[in-house]
N, C-alpha and C positions, 0 to 999 in steps of 0.2 A: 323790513318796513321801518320809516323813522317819521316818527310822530313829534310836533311841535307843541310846546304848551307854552302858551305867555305866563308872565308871573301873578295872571288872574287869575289862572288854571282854568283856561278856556283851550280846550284841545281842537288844533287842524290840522288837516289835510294838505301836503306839498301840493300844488295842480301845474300841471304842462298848460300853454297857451290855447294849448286845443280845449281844455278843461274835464280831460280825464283823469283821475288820480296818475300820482306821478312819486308818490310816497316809497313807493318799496324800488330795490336796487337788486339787481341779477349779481352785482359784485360785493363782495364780503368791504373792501378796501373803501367803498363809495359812502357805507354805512358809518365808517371809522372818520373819513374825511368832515361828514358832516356833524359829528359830533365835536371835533375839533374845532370847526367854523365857527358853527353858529352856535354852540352853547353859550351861553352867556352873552350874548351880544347882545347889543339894543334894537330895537324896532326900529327906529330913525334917529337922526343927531340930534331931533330936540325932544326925543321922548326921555324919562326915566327909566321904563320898562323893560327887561331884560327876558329876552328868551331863553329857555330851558328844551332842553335837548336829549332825549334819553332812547335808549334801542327799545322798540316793542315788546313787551311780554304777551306768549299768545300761553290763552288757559279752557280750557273745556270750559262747557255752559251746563251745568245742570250733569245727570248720570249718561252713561253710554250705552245708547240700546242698538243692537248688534242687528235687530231686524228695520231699524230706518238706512240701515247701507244698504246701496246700490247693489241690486245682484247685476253680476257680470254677464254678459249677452255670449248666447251661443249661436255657436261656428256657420252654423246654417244663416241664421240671422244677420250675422255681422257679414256672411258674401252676402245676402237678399240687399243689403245694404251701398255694399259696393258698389254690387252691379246695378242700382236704383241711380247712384251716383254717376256712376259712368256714364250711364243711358243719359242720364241729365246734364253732362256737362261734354256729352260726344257732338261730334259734326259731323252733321247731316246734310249734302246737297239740297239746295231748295230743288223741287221739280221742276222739270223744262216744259216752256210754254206748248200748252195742248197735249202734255202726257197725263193719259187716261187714271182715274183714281183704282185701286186693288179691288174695289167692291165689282167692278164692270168686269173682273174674270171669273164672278160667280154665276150660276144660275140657276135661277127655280122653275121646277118643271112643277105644275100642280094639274091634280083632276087625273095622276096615274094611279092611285090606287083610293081604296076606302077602306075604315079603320073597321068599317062590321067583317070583312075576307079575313081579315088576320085574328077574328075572336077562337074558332077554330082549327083556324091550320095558320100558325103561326111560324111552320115550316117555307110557306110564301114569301114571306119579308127577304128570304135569302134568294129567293128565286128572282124577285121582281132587281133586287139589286143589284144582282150579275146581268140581268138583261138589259138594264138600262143603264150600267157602267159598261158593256161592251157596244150600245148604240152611242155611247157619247164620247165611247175611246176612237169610233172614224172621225172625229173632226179633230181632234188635239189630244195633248197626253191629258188623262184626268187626275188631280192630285187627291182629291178627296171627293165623298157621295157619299149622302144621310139621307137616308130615306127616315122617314117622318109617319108611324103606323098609326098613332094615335089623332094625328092632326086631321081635321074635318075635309079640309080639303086635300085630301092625298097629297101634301105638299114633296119633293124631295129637291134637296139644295146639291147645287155639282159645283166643284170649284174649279176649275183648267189653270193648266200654268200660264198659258196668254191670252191674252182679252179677245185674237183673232178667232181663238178657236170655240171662245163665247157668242162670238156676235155669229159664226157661223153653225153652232148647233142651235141659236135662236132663230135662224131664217130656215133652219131646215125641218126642227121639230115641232115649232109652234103650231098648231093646228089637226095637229098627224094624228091618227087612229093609234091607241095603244091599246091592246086588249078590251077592244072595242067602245076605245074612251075614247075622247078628246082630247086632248093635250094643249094645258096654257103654260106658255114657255116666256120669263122675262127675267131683266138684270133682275139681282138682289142687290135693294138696297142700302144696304149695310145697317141696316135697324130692327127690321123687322127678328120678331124670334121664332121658332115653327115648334119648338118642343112644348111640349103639354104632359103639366103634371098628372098622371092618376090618383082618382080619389082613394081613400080610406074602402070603400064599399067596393070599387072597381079591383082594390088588390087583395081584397078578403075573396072576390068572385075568381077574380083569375088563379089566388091560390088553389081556392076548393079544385078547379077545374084540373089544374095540375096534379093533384090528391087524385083526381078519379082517373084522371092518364096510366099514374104508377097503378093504379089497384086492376087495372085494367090488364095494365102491360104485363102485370104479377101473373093474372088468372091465365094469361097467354102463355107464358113459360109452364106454369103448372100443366096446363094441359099437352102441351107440346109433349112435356116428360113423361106425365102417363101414356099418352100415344107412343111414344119410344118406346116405354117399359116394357106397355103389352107386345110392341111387336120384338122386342129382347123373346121376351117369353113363349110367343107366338112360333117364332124362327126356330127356339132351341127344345121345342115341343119335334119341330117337324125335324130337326136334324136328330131326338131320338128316337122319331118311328122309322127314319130312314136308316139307321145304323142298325136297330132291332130289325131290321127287315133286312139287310146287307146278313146281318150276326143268324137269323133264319135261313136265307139262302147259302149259306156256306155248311151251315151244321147238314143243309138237306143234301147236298154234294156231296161232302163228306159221308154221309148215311151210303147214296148210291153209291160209291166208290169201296165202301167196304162190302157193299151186300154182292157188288161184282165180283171182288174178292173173292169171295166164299163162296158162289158158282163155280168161279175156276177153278181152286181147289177141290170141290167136290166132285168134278166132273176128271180129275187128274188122280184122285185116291185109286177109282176100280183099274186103271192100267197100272200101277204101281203094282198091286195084290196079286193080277194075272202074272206079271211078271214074276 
């Protein structure tokens, strides 16, 4: 950078015609050149005034505090960046006349469900969402389906990949009996929100409730296991009256078979003696 000071010692700035600074040089040689020029030179042919010309001295301001520098951006941030960039400087086809906007492949189906069926059997929200992701997979592919438990109006949003096969579960299902509802079936469009937050009170209730499920679920196994046990115990009661009764029938066999013995014997002694 090369700073001009007249011999009033009033210091300027070079400026380009544009009138941005124009003071500092990318070349070491440019610096040297104008010190050679213009030092000493006059202002004009009828001034006295001689310009002074010297290289810039640069000096810190005050002390160095190591926490007013810039912390360096990470990795994740600096793509979130990128790609903020990209998206903002990419080309995009404008839309062609009369092609339909993204929101017209959505649709709301409201009045399938109510948010009191799901306080208790909360096992439902899975049931009703396969059944009404396989009535809305006959008309087109479905890419997503939110069913909406807490929302007043049993709302559930379906999105399809083409708008044809929106406009066609709208003409087929608007009005239809579903689990002996009625069914209000239209675009979504693109604004409305269907989720609902629960309160403080509503998730201290639905905790408890889950609390009395497991204590429930506990007293169910316990029992189960005493019912097992007993019949463990029940089973190996009868398997040793039947082996003590197996272990009886055998000694009493055995008894007969020796007392026959000793009949024969004793009936075979007197022909021995005569003889």
């Amino acid at each position: 950078m090369v700073l001009c000071v007249l011999s009033l010692r009033i210091r300027v700035g070079l400026c380009c015609p544009e009138g941005r600074p124009n003071n500092a040089s990318s070349e070491v040689e440019s610096v040297s050149l104008a010190l050679q020029i213009l030092d000493g030179s006059c202002v004009s042919a009828s001034s006295t005034q001689r310009i002074r010309v010297e290289r810039a001295r640069f000096q810190m301001r005050g002390e160095y505090d190591a926490s007013l520098k810039p912390k360096k951006k990470k990795k994740k941030l600096i793509e979130k960046l990128q790609k903020k960039q990209e998206k903002l400087f990419a080309w995009t086809p404008e839309p062609l006349r009369g092609q339909r906007s993204k929101n017209e492949s959505v649709v709301v189906i409201r009045n399938a469900v109510t948010p009191e069926e799901f306080m208790d059997h909360a096992e439902r929200i899975l049931t009703h969402t396969e059944s009404l992701r396989a009535q809305c997979a006959s008309f087109g592919a479905v890419k997503k389906l939110e069913l909406y438990d807490r929302h007043p109006e049993g709302a559930v949003k379906v999105m399809f990949t083409e708008v044809e096969a929106a406009d066609l579960c709208i003409a087929s299902m608007n009005n239809r009996l579903y689990n002996g509802r009625k069914l209000s079936v239209a675009v979504w469009d693109g604004l409305e929100n269907f989720r609902v937050e629960e309160t403080e009170e509503e998730k201290a209730e639905r905790l408890k409730k889950w609390d009395e499920f497991l204590m429930k679920s506990d007293d169910n196994k316990q029992k189960t296991s005493d019912i097992s046990g007993k019949e463990e115990n029940s089973s190996g009661k009868v398997k040793e009256i039947v082996h003590d009764s197996a272990e009886e029938k055998k000694h009493h066999s055995t008894q007969i078979k020796n007392e026959s013995t000793g009949q024969e014997m004793k009936a075979e002694s007197p022909e021995e003696t005569s003889s």
